[in-house]
C-alpha positions in Angstrom: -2.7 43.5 10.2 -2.9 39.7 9.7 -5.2 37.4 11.1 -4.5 34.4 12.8 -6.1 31.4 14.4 -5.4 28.3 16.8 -5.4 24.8 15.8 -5.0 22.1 17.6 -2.0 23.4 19.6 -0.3 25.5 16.7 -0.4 29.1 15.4 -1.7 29.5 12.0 -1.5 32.3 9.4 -4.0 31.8 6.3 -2.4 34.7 5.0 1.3 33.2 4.2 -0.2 29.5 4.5 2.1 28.4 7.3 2.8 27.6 10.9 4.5 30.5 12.7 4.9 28.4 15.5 4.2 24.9 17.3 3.1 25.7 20.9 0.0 25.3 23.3 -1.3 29.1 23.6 -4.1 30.1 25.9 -7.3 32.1 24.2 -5.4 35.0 22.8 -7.1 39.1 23.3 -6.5 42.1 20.3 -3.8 43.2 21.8 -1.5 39.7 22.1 -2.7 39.1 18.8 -1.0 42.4 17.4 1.8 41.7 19.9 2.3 38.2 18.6 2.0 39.2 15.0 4.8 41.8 15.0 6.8 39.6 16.5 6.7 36.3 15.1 4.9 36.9 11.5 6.6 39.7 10.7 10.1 38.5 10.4 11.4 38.6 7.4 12.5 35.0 7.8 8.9 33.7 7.6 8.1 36.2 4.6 11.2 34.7 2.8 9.9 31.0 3.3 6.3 31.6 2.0 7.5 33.1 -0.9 10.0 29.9 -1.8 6.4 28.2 -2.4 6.7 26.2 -6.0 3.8 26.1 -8.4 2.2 22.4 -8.0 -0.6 22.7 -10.5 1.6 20.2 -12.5 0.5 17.3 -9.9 -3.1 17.6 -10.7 -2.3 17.4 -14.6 0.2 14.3 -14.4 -2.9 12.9 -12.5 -4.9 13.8 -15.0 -7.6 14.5 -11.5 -8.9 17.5 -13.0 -10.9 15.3 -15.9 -11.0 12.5 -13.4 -15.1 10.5 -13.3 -16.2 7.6 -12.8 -17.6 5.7 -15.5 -20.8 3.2 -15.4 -18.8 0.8 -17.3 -16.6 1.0 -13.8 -19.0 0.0 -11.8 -20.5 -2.6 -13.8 -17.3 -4.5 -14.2 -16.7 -3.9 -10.7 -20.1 -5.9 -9.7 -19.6 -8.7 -12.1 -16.0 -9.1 -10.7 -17.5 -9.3 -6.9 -20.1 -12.0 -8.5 -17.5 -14.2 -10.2 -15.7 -13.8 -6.8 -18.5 -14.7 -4.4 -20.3 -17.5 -7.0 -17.0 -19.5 -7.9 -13.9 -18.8 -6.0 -15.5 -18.1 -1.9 -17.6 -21.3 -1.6 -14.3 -23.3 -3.0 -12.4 -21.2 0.2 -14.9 -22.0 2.5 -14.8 -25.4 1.7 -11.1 -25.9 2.2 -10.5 -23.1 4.7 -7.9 -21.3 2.5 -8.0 -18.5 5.3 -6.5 -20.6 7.7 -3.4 -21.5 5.1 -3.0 -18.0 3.7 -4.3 -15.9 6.4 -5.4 -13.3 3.6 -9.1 -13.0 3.9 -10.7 -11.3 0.7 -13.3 -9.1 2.0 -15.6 -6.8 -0.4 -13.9 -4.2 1.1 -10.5 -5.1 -0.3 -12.3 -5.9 -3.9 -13.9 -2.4 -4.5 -11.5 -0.3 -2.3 -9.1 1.9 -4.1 -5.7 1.4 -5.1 -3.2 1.6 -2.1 -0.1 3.2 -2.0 2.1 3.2 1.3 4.7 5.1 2.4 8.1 3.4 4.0 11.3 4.2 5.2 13.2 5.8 8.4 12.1 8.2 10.8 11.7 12.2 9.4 12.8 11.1 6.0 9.6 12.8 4.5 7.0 10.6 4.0 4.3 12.5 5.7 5.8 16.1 4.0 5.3 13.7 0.4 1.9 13.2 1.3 1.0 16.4 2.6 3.0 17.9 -1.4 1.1 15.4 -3.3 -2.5 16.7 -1.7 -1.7 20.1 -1.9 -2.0 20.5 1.8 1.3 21.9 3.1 0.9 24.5 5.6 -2.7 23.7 6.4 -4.7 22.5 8.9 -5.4 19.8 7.1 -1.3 18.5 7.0 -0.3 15.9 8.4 2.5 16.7 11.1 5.8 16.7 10.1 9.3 17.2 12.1 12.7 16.5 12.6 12.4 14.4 15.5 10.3 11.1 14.6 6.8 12.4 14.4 4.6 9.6 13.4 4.0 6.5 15.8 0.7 5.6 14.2 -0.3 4.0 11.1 -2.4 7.1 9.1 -4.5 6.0 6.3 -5.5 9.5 4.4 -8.9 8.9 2.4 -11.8 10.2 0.5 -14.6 11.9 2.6 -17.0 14.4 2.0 -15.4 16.7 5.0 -12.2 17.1 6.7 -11.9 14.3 9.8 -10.5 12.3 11.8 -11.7 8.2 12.4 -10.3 6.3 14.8 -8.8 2.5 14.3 -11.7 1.2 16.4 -14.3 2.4 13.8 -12.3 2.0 10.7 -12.2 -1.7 11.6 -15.7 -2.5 12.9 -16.6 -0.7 9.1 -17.1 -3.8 7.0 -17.5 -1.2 3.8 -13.9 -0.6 4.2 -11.2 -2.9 3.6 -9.6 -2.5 7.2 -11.8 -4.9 9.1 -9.3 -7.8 8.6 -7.1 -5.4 11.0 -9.0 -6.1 13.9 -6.6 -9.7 14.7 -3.9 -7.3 15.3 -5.0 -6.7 19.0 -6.4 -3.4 20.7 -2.8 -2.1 21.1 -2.5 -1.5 17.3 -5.8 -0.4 16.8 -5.1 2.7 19.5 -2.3 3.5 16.9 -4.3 3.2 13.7 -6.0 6.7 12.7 -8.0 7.7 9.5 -8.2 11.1 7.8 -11.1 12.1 5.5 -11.3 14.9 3.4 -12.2 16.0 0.5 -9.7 15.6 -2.3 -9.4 14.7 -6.0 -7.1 12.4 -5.4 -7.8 10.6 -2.6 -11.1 10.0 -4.9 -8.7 7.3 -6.8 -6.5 6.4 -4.4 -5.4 5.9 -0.5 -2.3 6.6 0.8 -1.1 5.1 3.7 1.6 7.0 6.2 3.8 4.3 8.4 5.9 5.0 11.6 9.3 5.2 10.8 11.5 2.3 10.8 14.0 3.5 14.2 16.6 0.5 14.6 17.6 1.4 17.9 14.6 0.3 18.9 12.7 -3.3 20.2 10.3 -4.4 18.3 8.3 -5.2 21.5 8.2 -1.8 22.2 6.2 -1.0 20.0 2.9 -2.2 21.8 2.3 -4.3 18.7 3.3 -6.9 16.0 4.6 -4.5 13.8 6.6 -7.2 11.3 2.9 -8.4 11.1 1.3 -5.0 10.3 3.5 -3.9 7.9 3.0 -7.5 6.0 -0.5 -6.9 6.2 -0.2 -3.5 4.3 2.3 -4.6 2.3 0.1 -7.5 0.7 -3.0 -5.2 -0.3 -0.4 -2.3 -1.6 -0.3 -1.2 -5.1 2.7 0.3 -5.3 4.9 0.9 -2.2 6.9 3.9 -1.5 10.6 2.9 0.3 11.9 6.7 1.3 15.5 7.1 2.0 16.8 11.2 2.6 20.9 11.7 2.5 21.3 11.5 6.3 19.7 7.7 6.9 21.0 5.2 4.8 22.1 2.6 7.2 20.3 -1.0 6.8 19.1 -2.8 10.5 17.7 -5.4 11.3 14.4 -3.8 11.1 14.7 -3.1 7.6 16.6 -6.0 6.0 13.1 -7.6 7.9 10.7 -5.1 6.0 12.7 -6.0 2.5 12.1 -10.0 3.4 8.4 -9.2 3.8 8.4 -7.2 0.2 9.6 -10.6 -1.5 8.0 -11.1 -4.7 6.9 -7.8 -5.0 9.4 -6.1 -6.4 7.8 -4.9 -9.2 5.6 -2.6 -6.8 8.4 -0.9 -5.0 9.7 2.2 -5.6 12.9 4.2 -4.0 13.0 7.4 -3.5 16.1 9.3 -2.2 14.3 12.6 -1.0 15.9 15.6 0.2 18.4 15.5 -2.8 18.4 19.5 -3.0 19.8 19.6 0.3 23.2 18.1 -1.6 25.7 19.6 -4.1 26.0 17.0 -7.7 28.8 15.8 -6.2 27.5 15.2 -3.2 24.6 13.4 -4.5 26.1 10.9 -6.9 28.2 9.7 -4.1 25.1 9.1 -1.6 23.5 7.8 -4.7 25.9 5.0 -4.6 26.4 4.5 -1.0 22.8 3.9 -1.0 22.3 1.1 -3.7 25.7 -0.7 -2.0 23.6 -0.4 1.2 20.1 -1.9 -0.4 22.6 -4.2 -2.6 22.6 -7.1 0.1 18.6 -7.1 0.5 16.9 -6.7 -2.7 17.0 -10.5 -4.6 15.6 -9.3 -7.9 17.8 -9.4 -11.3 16.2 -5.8 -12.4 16.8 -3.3 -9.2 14.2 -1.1 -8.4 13.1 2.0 -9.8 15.1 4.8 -7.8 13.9 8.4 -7.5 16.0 11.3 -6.9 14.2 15.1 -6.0 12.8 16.6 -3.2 9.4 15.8 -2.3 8.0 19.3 -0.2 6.6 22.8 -2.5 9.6 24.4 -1.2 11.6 25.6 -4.1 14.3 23.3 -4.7 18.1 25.0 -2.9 19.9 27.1 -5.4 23.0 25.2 -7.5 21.4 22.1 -7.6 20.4 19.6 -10.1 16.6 21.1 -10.2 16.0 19.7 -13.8 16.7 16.6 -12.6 14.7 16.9 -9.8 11.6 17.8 -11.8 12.2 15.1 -14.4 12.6 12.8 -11.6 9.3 14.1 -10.1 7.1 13.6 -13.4 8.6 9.8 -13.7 7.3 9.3 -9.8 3.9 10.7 -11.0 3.4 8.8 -14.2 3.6 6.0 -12.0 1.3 6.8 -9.6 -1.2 7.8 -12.7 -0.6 4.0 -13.9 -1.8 2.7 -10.8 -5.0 4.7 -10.6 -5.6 3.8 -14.3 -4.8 0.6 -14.2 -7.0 -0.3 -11.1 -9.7 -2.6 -12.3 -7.3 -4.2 -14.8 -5.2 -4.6 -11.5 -7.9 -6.0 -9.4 -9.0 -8.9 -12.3 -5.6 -10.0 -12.2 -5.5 -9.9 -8.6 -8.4 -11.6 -7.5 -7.9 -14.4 -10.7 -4.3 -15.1 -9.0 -6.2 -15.5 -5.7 -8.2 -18.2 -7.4 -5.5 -20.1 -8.9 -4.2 -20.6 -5.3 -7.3 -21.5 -3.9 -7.4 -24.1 -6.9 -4.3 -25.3 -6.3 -5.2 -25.5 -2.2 -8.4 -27.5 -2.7 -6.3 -29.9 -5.4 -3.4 -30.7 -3.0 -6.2 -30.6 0.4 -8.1 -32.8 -2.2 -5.4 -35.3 -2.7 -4.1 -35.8 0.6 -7.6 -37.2 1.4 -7.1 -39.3 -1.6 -4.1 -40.6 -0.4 -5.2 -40.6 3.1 -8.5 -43.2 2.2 -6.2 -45.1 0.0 -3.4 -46.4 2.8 -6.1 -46.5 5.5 -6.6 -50.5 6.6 -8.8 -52.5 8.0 -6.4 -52.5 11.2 -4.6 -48.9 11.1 -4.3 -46.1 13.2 -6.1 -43.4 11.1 -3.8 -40.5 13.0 -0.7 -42.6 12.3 -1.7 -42.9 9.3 -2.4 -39.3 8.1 0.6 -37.8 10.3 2.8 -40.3 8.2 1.5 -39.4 4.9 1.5 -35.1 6.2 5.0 -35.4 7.5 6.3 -37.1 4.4 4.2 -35.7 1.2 7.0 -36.9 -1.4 6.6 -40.2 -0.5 3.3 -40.5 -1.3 3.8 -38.2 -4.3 1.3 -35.6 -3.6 2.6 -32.5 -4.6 3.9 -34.5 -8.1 0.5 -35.6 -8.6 -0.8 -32.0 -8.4 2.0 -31.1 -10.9 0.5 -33.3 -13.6 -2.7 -31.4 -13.7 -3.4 -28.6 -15.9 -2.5 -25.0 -15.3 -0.9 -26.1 -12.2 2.8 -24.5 -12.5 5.9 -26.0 -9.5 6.6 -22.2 -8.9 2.6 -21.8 -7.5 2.6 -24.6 -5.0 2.7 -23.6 -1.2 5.5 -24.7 1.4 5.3 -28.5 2.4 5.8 -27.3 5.8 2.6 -25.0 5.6 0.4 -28.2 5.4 2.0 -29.7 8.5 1.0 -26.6 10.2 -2.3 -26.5 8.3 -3.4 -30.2 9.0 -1.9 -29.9 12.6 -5.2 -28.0 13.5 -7.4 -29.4 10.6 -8.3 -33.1 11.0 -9.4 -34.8 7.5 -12.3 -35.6 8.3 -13.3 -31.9 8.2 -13.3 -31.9 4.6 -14.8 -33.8 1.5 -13.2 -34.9 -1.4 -14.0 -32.5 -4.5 -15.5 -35.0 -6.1 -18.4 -34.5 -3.4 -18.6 -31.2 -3.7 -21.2 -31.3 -6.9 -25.1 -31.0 -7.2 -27.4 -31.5 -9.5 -28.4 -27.8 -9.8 -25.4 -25.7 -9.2 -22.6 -27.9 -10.9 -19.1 -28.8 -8.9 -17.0 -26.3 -7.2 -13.7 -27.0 -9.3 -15.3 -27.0 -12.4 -16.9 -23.1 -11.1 -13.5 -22.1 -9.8 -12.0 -23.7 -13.3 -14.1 -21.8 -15.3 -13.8 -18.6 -13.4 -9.9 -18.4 -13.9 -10.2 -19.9 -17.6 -12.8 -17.9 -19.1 -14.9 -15.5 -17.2 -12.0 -13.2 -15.5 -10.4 -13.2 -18.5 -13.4 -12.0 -21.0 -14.0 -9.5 -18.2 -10.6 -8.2 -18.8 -11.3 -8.4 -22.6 -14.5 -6.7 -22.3 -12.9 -3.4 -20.7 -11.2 -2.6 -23.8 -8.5 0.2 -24.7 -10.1 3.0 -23.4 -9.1 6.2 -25.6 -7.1 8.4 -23.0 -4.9 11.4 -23.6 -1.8 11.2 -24.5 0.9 10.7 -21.2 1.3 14.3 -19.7 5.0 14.2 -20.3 5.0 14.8 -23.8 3.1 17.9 -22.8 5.5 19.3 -19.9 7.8 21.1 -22.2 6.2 24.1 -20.7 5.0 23.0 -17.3 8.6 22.4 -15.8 9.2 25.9 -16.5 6.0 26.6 -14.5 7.5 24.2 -11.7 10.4 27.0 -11.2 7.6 29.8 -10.6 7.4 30.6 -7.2 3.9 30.5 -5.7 1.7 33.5 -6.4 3.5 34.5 -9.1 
């Protein structure tokens, strides 16, 4: 006879790994136990889907999580990065109020967090069954719920923790270790919909992966009880590589997502497709819903290189006979090796990061810096100082400010911020909240441009140069000869 348990609602076999069913049951005696068993476990129905289980041991090798540890070289870059950061670039963002142009905080959270990836798409299209595949967690009670009908309506960040649980949105953003605080603007409403999961995972030790309800175009966005345009920006701008999940069934483009591919501008080297659920499709089938979804993304994606599409099925089911299940594996490995790049790539990927954020804050304090200029230079004896600046804000290529900052060094045209953002900026900053940068020097600590010069010029840099090529192994798919015929085993086998 086969044991089985309750949680949270559903009934649970450790035995075959999987929910027999999904319904509130009272406290349940031997006998309804043995009643319920030879009714519902028994079938051969559920004996036929546990054993369709694939091998997945491949994930943790593409990962490479199995040799996975941290390094003291890690951490050492890590701290000089957050000194450089705190030293040079946030006094010069203080002094200007970058915040308040950019709206993108960097907290200490956001420098030593781990990489992000986030999950996008429609309704049931399989993000949260991708997640619960890539952790190994499928038919656990540590899974993530997945269904037909939309099942997700909150935003679930699944991260490292020593023990399986579950933080609420409140906590995660009063934390100011974690890179969620910033969240907290969004209003109570969102945070009632944000949820963390801990647990203990060798992946989640490199990475976070973020779950998103699905995009339902039938829908208001008001309904919602939140900005969620703003939300998903908010992810979207901290993630290292974002997920855009189509299955066969939803391929249609609203207004919702032709709003989510405007907020993914200029990062379209981050996104990845993936049209799941391909085993679900004869080849035939497939290349024509292949098709029918790049003429549908065609309109919204304003990139001369399209993005990387990814065709398989994302769940340890074994993939439907008389399909393209090579493919589908190949496809697989090419999704992973990307994911691998990320987590290996992560403190190369946060120098960059943080040395772009101080070339905009440069480039903020230059032009914030030259308005005053201009500003002190066409005020008289007998003007109206507002009149004055409004003229000179409303009308920048008059006074040739944005030329002026042109002629500096490292300043390049496609880096400069919206003229229009400064109207909006200076609206609620007088001028006389600021000091020209040629103020902003001391005998003992130097001048803030020439710290924030220096910092983008020479120290991020030589930190980048100082990690090296790191001897790794060679990429895991020269190696996989073997393993994709492992991927066809069923599990147990």
């Amino acid at each position: 006879m086969y044991s089985i348990m309750i949680m949270q609602g559903k009934l649970y076999s450790p035995e075959s790994g999987i929910w027999i069913c999904q319904v509130w049951i009272r406290p349940l005696s031997d006998d309804l136990i043995v009643e319920l068993t030879d009714r519902l476990f028994l079938q051969s129905a559920v004996g036929e889907e546990a054993a369709k289980l694939r091998d997945c041991s491949h994930i943790d090798e593409m990962l490479r999580l199995v040799s996975a540890e941290s390094s003291p070289e890690f951490s050492a870059a890590m701290k000089k990065l957050q000194h450089i950061y705190h030293s040079a670039i946030k006094p010069m963002e203080t002094a200007y109020k970058y915040n308040e142009l950019r709206a993108h905080e960097v907290t200490d959270g956001e420098i030593t967090s781990k990489p992000m990836v986030l999950f996008l798409g429609p309704w049931s299209v399989g993000k949260s069954s991708m997640i619960n595949y890539l952790l190994g967690v499928h038919g656990t009670p540590q899974q993530l719920y997945t269904g037909a009908e939309p099942t997700t309506s909150e935003y679930t960040v699944v991260m490292h923790g020593d023990k399986f649980r579950s933080v609420e949105g409140i906590v995660m953003a009063a934390d100011s270790s974690r890179s969620f605080s910033p969240l907290e603007k969004f209003g109570q409403g969102f945070l009632e919909r944000l949820v963390g999961i801990e647990m203990p995972h060798k992946l989640l030790e490199r990475v976070t992966l973020v779950d998103t309800p699905g995009i339902i175009e039938n829908r208001k966005q008001q309904e919602r009880g939140y900005p969620y345009s703003e939300v998903c920006q908010w992810f979207i701008d901290r993630a290292d590589l974002i997920f855009l999940m189509f299955d066969p069934t939803k391929l249609d483009v609203g207004g919702e997502l032709a709003t989510l591919f405007k907020q993914m501008k200029g990062r379209e080297s981050q996104i990845r497709i993936i049209l799941n659920k391909a085993d679900s499709l004869s080849s035939q089938d497939l290349m024509r819903v292949y098709g029918a979804l790049f003429w549908s993304m065609a309109p919204l994606i304003n990139a001369t290189e399209p993005p990387r599409v990814y065709v398989s099925s994302f769940w340890p089911t074994e993939y439907a006979a008389d399909t393209s299940r090579e493919l589908f594996i190949r496809e697989e490995i090419s999704l992973l090796e990307d994911l691998n790049q990320v987590i290996e790539n992560q403190l190369e990927n946060k120098i960059a990061f943080i040395r772009q954020h101080a070339i905009r804050v440069r480039i903020h304090a230059l032009l914030v810096d030259r308005y005053l200029h201009t500003y002190h230079e066409k005020l008289g004896w007998f003007s109206d100082p507002d009149e004055v600046f409004r003229d000179i804000v409303s009308d920048p290529d008059k006074f040739y400010i944005f030329k002026s900052i042109l002629a500096k060094t490292n300043v390049s045209k496609f880096d400069l911020p919206d003229k229009e953002a400064y109207q909006d900026f200076f609206g609620i900053n007088p001028p006389s909240g600021f000091k020209q940068l040629s103020s902003l020097c001391s005998w003992s600590s130097g001048c803030l441009i020439d710290k924030i010069e220096k910092a983008i010029t020479v120290e991020l840099p030589a930190l980048l140069i100082s990690l090296g090529k790191k001897d790794s192994p060679p990429p895991a798919k020269r190696g996989m000869g073997w393993r994709i015929g492992n991927m066809y085993r069923k599990k147990g086998d």
